[in-house]
VEXDREN-2710 file (C-alpha; in Angstrom, 1 decimal):
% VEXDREN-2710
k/r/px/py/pz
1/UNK/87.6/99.0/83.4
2/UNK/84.7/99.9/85.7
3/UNK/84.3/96.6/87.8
4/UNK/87.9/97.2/88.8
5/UNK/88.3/98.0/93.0
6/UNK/91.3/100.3/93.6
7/UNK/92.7/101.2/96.8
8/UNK/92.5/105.1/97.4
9/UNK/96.8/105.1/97.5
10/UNK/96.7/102.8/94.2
11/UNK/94.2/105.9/92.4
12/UNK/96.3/108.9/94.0
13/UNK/99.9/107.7/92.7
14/UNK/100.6/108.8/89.4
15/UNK/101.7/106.7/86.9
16/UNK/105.5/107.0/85.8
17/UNK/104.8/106.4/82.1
18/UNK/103.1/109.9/82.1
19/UNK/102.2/111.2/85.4
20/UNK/98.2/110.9/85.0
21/UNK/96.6/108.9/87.5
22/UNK/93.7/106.3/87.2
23/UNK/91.2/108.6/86.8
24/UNK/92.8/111.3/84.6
25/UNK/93.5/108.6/82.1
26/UNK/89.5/107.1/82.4
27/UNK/88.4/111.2/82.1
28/UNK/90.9/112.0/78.8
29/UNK/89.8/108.1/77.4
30/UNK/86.3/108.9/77.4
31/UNK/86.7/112.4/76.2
32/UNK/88.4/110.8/73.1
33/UNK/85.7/108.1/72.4
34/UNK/82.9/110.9/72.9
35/UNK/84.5/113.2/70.5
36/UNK/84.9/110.4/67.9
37/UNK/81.2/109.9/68.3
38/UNK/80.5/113.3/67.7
39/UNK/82.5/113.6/64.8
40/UNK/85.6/115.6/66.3
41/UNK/82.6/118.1/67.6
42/UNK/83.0/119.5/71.5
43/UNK/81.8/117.6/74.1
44/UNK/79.6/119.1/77.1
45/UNK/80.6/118.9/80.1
46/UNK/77.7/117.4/81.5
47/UNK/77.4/114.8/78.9
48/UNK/81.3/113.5/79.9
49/UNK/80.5/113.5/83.4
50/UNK/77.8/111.3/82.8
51/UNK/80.0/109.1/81.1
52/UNK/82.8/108.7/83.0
53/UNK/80.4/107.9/86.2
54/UNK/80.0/104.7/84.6
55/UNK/83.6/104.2/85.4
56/UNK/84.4/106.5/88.3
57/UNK/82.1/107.4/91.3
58/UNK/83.2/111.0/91.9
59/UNK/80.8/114.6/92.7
60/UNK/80.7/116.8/90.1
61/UNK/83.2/119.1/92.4
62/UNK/85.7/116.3/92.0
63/UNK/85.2/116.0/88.3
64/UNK/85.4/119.7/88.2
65/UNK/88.7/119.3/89.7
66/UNK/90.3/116.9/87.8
67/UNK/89.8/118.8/84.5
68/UNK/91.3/122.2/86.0
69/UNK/94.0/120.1/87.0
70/UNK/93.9/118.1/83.1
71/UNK/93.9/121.7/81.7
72/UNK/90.5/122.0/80.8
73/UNK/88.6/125.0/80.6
74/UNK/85.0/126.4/79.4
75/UNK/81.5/124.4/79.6
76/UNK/82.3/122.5/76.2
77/UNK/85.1/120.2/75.6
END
């Protein structure tokens, strides 16, 4: 998944399966897989921003932005 080059239009255009885009999916995917490591236990939000950097480069502002716009809220997920 992270060797994969997408055009800037390809990553804004939502998908029509269920609206996310490229990103959104990678961001709610690795928030899964971290939580089932942790046993179902929150995640911080630093440790799942250093995560999904080793499939997105984004700033932290961006990251910040795409979980207001997931719905997510706090400094533990």
């Amino acid at each position: 998944m992270g060797t994969d080059k997408w055009s800037p239009l390809e990553e804004a255009i939502p998908d029509v399966r269920d609206g996310l885009t490229r990103t959104e999916r990678i961001i709610l995917y690795v928030l899964r897989e971290t939580q089932l490591e942790r046993d179902g236990r929150f995640v911080p939000t630093a440790m799942l921003y250093g995560r999904v950097l080793e499939y997105v480069d984004m700033s932290e502002a961006e990251f910040h932005g795409y979980l207001d716009r997931l719905g997510v809220r706090g400094d533990r997920l």
